[in-house]
KOLBA-505526 format. One line per 2 residues: their letters; for each residue x, z, y negated of C-alpha. Coordinates in pm, 1 decimal, padded with zeros to 6 digits. Layout:
A	X:Z:Y | ...
***
This chain:
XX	-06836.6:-05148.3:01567.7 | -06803.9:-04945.1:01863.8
XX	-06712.1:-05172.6:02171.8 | -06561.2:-05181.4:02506.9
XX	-06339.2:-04892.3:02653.6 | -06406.6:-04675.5:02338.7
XX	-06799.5:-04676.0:02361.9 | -06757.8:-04622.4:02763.9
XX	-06560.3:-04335.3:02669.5 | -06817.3:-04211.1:02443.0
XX	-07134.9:-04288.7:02691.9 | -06998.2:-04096.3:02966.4
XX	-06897.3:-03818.7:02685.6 | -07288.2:-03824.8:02630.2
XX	-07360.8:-03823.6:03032.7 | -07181.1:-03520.4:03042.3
XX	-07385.2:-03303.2:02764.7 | -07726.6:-03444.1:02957.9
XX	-07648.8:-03366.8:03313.0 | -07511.2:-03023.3:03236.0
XX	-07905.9:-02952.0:03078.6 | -07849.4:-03038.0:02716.7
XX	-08126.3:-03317.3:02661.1 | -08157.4:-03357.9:02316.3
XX	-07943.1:-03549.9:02086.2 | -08004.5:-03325.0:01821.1
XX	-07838.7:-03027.9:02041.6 | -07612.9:-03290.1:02190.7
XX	-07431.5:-03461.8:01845.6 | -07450.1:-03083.0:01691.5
XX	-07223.2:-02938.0:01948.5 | -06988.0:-03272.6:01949.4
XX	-06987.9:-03210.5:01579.5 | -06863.6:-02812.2:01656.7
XX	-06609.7:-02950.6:01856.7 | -06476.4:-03243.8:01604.9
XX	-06481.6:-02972.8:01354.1 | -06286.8:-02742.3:01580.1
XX	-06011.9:-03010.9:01696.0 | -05980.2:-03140.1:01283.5
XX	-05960.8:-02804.1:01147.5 | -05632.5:-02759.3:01413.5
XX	-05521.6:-03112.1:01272.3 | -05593.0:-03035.3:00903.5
XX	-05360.2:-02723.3:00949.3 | -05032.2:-02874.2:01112.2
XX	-05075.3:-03161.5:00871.7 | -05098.3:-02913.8:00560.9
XX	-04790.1:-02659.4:00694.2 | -04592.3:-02993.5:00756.9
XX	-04702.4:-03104.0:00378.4 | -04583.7:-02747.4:00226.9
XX	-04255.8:-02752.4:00392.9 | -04202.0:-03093.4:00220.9
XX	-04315.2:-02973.7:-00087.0 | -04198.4:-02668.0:-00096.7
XX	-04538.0:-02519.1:-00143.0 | -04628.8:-02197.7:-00017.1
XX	-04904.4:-02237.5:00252.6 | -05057.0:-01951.5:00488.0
XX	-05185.3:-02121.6:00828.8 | -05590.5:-02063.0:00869.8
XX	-05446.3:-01942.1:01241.2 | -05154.8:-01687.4:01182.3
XX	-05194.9:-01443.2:01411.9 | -05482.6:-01639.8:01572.2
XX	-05246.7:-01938.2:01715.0 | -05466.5:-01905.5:02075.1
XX	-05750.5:-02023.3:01852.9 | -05578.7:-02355.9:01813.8
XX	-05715.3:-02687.4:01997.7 | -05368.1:-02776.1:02173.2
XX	-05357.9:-02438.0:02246.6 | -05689.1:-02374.5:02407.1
XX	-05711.4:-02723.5:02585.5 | -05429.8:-02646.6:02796.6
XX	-05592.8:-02318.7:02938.6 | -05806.9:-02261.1:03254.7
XX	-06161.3:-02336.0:03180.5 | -06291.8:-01992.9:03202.9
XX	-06005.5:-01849.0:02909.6 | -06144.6:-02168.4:02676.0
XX	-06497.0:-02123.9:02704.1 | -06401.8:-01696.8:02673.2
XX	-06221.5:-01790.1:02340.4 | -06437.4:-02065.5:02197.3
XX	-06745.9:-01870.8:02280.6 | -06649.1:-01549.8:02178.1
XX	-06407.7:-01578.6:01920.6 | -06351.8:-01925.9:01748.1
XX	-06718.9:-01971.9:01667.5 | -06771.8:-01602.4:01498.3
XX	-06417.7:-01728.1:01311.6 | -06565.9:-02061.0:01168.6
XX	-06881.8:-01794.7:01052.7 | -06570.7:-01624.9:00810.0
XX	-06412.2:-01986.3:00690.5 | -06717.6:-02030.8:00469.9
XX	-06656.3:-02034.8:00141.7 | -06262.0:-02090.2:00197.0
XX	-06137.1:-02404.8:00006.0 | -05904.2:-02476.0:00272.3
XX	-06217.0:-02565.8:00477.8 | -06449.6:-02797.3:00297.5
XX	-06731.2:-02791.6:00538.8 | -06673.9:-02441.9:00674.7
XX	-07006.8:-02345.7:00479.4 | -07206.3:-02608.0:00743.9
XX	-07054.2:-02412.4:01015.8 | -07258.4:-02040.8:00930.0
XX	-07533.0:-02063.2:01157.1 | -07368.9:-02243.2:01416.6
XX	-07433.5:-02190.0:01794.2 | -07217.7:-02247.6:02091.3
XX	-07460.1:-02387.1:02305.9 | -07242.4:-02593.5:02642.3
XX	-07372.6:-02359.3:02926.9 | -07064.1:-02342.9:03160.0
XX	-06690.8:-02347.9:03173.0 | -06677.6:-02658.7:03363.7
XX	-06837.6:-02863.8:03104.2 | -06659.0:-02748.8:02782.1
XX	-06352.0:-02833.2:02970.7 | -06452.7:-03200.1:03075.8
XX	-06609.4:-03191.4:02725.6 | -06236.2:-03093.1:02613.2
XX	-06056.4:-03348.9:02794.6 | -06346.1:-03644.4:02726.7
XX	-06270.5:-03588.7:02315.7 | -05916.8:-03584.9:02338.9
XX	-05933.8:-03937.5:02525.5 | -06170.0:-04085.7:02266.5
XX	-05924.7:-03953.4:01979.8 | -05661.6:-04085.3:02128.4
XX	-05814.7:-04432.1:02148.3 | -05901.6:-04411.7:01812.1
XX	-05544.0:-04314.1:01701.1 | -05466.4:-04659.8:01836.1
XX	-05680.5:-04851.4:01633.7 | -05577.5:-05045.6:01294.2
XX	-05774.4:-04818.5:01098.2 | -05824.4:-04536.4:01237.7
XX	-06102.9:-04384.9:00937.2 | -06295.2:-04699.6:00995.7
XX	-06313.4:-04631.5:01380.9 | -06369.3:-04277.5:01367.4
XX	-06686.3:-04331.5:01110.1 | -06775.9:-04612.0:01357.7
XX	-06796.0:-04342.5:01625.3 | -06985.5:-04107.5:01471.5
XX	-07239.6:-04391.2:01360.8 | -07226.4:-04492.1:01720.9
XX	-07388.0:-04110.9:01824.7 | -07617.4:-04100.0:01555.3
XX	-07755.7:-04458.6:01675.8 | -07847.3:-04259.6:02008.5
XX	-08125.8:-04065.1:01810.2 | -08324.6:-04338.5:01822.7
XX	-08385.2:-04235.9:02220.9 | -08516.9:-03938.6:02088.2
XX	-08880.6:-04078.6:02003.3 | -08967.2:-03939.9:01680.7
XX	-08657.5:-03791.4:01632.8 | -08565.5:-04185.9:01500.2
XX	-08726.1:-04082.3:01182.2 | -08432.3:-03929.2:01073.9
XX	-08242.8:-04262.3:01057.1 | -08328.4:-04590.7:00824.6
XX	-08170.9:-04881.1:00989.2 | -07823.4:-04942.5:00815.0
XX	-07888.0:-05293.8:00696.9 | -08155.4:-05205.4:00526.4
XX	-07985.1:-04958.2:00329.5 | -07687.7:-05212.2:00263.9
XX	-07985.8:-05411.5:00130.7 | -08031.7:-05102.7:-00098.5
XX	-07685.9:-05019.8:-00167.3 | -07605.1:-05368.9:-00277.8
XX	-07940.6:-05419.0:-00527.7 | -07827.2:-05109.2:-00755.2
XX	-07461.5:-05243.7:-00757.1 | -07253.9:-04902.4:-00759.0
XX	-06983.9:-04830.3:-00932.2 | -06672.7:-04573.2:-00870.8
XX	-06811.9:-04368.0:-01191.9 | -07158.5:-04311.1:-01100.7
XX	-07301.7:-03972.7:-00971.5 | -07519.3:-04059.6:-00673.4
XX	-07763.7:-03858.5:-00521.0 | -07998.0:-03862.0:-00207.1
XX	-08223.2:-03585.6:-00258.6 | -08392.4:-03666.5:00105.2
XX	-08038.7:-03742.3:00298.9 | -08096.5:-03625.9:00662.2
XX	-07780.1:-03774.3:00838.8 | -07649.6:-03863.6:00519.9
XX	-07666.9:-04244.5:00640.1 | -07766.0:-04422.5:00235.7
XX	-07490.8:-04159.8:00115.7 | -07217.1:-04279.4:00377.9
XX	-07326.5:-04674.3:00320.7 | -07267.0:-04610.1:-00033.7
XX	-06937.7:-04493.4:-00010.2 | -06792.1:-04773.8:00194.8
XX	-06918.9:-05022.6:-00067.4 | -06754.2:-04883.5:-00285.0
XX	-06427.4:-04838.3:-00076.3 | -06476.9:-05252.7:00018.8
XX	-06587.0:-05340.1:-00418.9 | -06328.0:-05090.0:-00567.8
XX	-06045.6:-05021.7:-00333.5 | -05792.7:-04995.0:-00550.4
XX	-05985.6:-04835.9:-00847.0 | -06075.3:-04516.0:-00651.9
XX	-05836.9:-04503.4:-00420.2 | -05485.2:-04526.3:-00673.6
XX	-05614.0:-04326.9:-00943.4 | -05614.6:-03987.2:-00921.3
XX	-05930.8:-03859.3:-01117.4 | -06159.9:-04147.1:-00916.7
XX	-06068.1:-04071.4:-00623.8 | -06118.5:-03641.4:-00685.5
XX	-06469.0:-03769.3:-00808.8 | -06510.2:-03961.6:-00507.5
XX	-06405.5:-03680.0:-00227.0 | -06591.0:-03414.1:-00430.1
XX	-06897.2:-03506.0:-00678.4 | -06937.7:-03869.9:-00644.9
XX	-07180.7:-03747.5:-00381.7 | -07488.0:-03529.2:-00361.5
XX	-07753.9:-03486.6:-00086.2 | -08041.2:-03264.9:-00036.4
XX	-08226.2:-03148.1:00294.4 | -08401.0:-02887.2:00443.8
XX	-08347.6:-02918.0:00839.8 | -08026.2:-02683.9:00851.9
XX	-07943.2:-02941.5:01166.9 | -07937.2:-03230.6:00958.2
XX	-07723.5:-03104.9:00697.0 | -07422.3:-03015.5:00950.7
XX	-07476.1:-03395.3:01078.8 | -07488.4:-03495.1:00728.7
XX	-07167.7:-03331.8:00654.8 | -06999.3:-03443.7:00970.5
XX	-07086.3:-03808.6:00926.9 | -06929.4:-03812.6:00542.6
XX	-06622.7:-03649.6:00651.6 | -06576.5:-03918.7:00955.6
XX	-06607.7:-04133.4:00687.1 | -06341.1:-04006.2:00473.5
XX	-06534.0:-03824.8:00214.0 | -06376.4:-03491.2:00184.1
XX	-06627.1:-03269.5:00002.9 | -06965.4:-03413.9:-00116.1
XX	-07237.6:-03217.1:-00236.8 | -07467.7:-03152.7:00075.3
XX	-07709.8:-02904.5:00023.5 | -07966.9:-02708.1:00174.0
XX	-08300.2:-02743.8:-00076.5 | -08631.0:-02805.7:-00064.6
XX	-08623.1:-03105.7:-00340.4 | -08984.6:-03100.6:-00480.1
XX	-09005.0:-02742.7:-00503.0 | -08869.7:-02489.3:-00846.0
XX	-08537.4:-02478.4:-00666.2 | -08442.9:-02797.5:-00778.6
XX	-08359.8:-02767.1:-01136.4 | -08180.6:-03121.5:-01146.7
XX	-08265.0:-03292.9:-01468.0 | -08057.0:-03613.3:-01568.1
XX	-07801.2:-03567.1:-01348.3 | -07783.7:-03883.5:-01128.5
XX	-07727.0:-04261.4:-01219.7 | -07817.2:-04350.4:-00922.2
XX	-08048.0:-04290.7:-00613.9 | -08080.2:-04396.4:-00295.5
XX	-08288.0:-04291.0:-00060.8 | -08584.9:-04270.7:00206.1
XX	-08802.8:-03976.8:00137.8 | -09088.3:-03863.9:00418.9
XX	-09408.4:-04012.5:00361.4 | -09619.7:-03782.5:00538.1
XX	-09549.1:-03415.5:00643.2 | -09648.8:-03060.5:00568.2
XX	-09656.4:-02920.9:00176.0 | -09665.0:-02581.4:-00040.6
XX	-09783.0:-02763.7:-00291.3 | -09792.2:-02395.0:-00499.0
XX	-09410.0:-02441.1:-00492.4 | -09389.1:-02801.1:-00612.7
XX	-09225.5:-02828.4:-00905.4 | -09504.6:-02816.9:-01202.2
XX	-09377.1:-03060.1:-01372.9 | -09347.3:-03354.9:-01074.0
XX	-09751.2:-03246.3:-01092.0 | -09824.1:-03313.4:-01458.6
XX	-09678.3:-03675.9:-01382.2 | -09893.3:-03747.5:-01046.3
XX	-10139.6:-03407.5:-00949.5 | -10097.2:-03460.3:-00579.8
XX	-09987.5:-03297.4:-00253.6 | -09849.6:-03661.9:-00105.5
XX	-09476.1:-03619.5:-00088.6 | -09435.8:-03980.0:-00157.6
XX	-09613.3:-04008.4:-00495.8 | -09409.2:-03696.6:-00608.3
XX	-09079.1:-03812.7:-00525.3 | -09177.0:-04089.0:-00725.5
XX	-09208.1:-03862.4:-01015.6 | -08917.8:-03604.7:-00892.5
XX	-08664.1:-03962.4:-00928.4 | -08749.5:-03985.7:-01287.9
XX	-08655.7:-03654.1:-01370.2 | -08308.5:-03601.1:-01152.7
XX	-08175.9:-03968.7:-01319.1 | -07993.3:-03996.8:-01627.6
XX	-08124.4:-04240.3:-01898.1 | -08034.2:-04605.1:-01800.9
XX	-07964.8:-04429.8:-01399.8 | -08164.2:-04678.7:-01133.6
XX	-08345.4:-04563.1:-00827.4 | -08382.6:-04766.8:-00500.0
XX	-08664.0:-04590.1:-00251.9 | -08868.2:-04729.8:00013.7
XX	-09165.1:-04621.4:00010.6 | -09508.7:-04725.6:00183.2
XX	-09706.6:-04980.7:00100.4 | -10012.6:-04735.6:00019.1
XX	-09763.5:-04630.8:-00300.3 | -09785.3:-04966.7:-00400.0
XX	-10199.7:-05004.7:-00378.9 | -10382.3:-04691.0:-00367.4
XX	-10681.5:-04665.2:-00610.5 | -10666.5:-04303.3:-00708.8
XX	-10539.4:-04129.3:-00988.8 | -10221.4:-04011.3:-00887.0
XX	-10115.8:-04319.0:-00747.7 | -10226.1:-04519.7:-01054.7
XX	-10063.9:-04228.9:-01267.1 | -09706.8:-04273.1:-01118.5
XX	-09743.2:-04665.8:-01099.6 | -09810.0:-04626.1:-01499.4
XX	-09530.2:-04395.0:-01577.2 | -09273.5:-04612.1:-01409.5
XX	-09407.5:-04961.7:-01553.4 | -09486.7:-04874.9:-01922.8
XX	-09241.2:-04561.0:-01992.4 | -08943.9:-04672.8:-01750.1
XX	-08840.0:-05035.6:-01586.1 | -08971.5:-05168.6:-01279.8
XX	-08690.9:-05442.3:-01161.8 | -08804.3:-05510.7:-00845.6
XX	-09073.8:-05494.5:-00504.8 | -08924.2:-05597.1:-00200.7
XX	-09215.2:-05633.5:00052.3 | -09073.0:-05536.3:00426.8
XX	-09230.0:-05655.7:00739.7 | -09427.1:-05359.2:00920.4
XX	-09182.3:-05392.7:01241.4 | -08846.6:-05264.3:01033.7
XX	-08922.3:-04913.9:01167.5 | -08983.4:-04992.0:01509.3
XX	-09051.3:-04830.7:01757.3 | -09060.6:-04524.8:01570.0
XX	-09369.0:-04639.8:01344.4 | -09525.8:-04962.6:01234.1
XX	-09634.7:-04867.1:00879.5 | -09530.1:-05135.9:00642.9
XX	-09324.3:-05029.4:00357.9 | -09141.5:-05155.9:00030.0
XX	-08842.3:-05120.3:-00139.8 | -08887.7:-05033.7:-00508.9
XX	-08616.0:-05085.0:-00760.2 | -08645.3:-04926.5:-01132.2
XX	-08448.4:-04785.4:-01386.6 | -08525.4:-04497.9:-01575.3
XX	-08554.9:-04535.1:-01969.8 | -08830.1:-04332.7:-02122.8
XX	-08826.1:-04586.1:-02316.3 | -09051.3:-04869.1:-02131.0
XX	-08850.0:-05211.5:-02083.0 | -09089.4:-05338.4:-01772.0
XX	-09132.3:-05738.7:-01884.3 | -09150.3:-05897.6:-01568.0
XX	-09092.5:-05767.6:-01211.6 | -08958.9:-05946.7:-00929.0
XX	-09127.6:-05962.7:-00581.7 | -09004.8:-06111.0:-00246.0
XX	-09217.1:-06116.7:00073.6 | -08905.5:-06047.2:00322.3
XX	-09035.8:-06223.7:00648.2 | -08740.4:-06165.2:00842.1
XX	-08494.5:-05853.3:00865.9 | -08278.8:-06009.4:01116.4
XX	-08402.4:-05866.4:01379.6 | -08693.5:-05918.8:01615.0
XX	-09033.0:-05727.6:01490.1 | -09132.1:-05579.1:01799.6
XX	-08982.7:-05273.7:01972.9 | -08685.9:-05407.5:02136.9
XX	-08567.9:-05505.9:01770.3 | -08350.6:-05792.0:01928.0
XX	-08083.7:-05946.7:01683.1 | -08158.2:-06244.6:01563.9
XX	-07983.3:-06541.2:01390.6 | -08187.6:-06579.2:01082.5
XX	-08257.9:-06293.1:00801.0 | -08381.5:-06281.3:00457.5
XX	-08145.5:-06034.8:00338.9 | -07879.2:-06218.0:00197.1
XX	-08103.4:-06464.8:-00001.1 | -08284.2:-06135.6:-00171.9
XX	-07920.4:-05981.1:-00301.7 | -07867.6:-06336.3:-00423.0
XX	-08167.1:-06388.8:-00606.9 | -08212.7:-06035.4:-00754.2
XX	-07852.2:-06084.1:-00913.0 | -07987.1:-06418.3:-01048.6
XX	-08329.3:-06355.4:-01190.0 | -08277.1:-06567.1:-01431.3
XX	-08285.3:-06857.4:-01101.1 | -08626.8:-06697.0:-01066.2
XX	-08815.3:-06796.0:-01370.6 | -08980.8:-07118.7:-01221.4
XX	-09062.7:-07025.5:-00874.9 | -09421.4:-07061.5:-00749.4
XX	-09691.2:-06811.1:-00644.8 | -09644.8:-06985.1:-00304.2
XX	-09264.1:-06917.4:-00252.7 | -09137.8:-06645.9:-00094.7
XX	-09007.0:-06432.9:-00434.7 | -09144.0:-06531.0:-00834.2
XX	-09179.9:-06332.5:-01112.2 | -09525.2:-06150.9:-01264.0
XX	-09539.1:-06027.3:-01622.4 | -09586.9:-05685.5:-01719.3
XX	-09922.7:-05768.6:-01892.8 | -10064.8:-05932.7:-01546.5
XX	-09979.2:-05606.1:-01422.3 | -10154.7:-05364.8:-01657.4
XX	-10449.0:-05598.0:-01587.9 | -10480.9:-05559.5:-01231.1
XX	-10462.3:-05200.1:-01244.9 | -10094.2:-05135.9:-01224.1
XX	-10179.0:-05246.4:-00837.7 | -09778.6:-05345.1:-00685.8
XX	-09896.0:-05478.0:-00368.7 | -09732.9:-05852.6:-00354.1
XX	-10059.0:-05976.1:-00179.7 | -10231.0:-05897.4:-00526.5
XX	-10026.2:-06206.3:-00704.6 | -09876.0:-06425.7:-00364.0
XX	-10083.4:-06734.1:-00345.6 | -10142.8:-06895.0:-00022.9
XX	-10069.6:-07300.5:00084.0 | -10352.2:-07447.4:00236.5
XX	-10306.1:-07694.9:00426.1 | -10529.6:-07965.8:00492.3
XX	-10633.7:-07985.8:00903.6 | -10803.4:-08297.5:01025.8
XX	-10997.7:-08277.4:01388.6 | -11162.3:-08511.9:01618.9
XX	-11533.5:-08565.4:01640.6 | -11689.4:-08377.8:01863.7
XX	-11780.6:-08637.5:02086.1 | -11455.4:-08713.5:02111.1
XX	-11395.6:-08386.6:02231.8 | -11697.1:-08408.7:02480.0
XX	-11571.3:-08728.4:02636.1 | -11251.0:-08596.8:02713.8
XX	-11339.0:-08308.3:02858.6 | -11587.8:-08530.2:03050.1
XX	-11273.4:-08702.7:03207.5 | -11074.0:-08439.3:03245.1
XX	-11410.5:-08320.8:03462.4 | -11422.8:-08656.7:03672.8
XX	-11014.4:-08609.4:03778.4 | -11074.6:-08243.0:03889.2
XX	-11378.4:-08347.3:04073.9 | -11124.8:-08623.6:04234.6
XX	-10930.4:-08339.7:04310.3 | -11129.9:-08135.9:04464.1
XX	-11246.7:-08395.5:04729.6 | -10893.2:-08559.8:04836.1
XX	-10802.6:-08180.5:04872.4 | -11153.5:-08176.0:05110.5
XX	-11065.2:-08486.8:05282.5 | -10742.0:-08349.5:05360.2
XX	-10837.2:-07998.8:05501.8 | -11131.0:-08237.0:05695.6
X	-10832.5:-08439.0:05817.9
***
């Protein structure tokens, strides 16, 4: 959690980019993420000639014959030679670094664009990051902090309006993370990641569940820096974020990706065992590019019924899914969304429908969604399916999203890892069980409103001339009122 000094530091950092004309945090956390890169790639190089000398391991610095290139080089010259260099010759040199293993994320860097308008503000730019890295050299763990920071920018594109769209709220992916229970050996993918926020979550559960496991054996922890991870997008923009934010969380290499994922250029078939994700509900489609056979299992052009489909074919066999996805998904009367409702229930394993309050993506939207949990078997294996009617998120439902004391969160990890706990529950509580067959009867319709029943309870009124007479007297002392009030204006 970003606090105090640190998240002054990193206000006024953002003060800076917005009264020198850059406006919006797109443009603003894209050229912070330049600059990070920039500063780390100096870093990464000291740290690796310093490494070979120990070793004695040959090792050719990414600078030689460029030193002036360098960070602590540059941020000790006048402003107009660092914006000169930067502008003119360290951004066309991160353009040639792509492909270079030395430079994991090099290939995010080839479209990049230097965008700080004057000298003057790269240089209090310059100085601002070097004070924030500093502080975060200070702090107990400094991977933790620096992930925090970058989470801490990427919370600021929620003043962006729409631009919030790009960001589920993290506790609801934690909710996610933790119902699929992930393991150091799975192969996770998010084939919708924007910022790469369920792909980051997932990796520090793991790092808090299996510390030791990935982190002291050699093979687990080259799977997790390297192919543990995979993430698909197709806003260029997103993708460098996306990068930035996994390496700020100590993922060295994962698999982000520029690709549209409905469309032929997705061959991924049984790949995954597990995905998480959030995949747009609405938005513009080719639908002559879509994948033909995502169309055979649901003929649609809604993106949300087809990633449906597009999750059963990128998991392996026994590989689990967790999506939210809108409640229409769960409902809707035509074919394609009775189609993909039937594919998952009879030829897969529905586990789960957690209902969400319509206020969990304020103030971006109000559209109420769900979280749906299966597991792919091609096999069948739905018996019964567990809902819970999540009243409370922990925070308030309105736009101001106020913390609160009280959320339903915890209880649903608890009871979906003790379904067994669930067998007896009643229609009227807030999660039970429904069997496959009740399911098939009522149309393959998920919606929980379709099986919650309702407690009535039993209201007893007064008469209504009970009513009458009181508001009779309540008549007589306003009238009583009204004339000492006379009598004392009179007076």
């Amino acid at each position: 959690m970003i606090t105090g000094e640190l998240k002054n530091k990193i206000d006024k950092l953002w003060e800076m980019f917005w009264t020198g004309g850059l406006t919006n945090p797109l443009d603003v956390i894209e050229q912070i993420t330049y600059l990070m890169f920039v500063r780390d790639l100096d870093q990464t190089d000291i740290i690796r000639q310093k490494e070979s000398r120990m070793l004695d391991i040959a090792y050719s610095s990414l600078f030689e014959g460029k030193e002036h290139m360098k960070w602590s080089v540059l941020r000790d010259k006048p402003a107009e030679v660092m914006y000169q260099v930067i502008q003119g010759e360290v951004f066309p040199f991160l353009k040639t670094l792509h492909g270079d293993k030395a430079s994991a994320y090099a290939q995010y860097m080839d479209d990049a664009i230097f965008k700080v308008p004057t000298p003057q503000l790269l240089e209090k730019i310059v100085t601002s990051l070097d004070d924030i890295y500093e502080m975060l050299e200070s702090q107990p763990d400094k991977q933790d902090a620096r992930g925090d920071l970058y989470e801490y920018m990427l919370s600021k594109l929620s003043t962006a309006g729409t631009n919030g769209q790009f960001r589920t709220p993290r506790h609801i992916i934690r909710l996610m993370v933790e119902l699929l229970d992930l393991r150091p050996d799975d192969w996770i993918c998010d084939p919708a990641c924007g910022t790469s926020g369920f792909l980051v979550t997932a990796g520090e559960y793991l790092k808090s569940q299996y510390l030791e496991e990935i982190f002291y054996n050699k093979g687990a922890k080259a799977h997790y820096d390297n192919t543990l991870f995979t993430g698909y997008d197709m806003d260029r923009t997103m993708l460098r974020i996306g990068a930035m934010n996994m390496m700020a969380h100590g993922i060295q290499n994962p698999r982000i990706a520029y690709k549209d994922s409905l469309s032929d250029q997705n061959t991924d078939v049984g790949l995954y065992t597990k995905i998480l994700t959030n995949p747009p509900f609405k938005g513009s489609l080719d639908y002559d590019i879509v994948a033909n056979d995502l169309t055979k299992v649901a003929k649609t052009k809604k993106t949300e019924l087809l990633f449906l489909a597009l999750f059963l074919r990128m998991l392996k066999n026994g590989g689990r899914c967790a999506s939210i996805v809108p409640d229409g998904v769960l409902f809707g009367s035509s074919k394609a969304h009775q189609d993909i409702r039937r594919e998952i229930v009879e030829n897969h394993q529905l586990e789960a429908i957690v209902s969400m309050p319509s206020g969990v993506f304020k103030p971006y939207a109000g559209v109420s969604t769900a979280v749906i949990v299966f597991t792919k078997t091609g096999a069948g294996g739905t018996d019964k399916v567990w809902f819970y009617d999540m009243q409370s998120d922990g925070y308030s439902l309105d736009d101001k999203r106020t913390q609160l004391g009280q959320s339903d969160i915890p209880d649903i990890v608890a009871r979906f890892r003790n379904l067994a706990g669930e067998e007896n529950r009643e229609r009227t509580e807030q999660s039970f069980l429904v069997p496959k067959s009740e399911i098939v009867e009522n149309g393959y319709d998920l919606s929980i409103n379709k099986y919650k029943k309702s407690v009535y309870v039993e209201e007893t009124y007064p008469h209504p001339r009970e009513i009458l007479a009181e508001l009779e007297g309540l008549e007589k002392e306003i009238m009583a009122g009204i004339k000492e009030l006379g009598a004392l204006l009179d007076g």
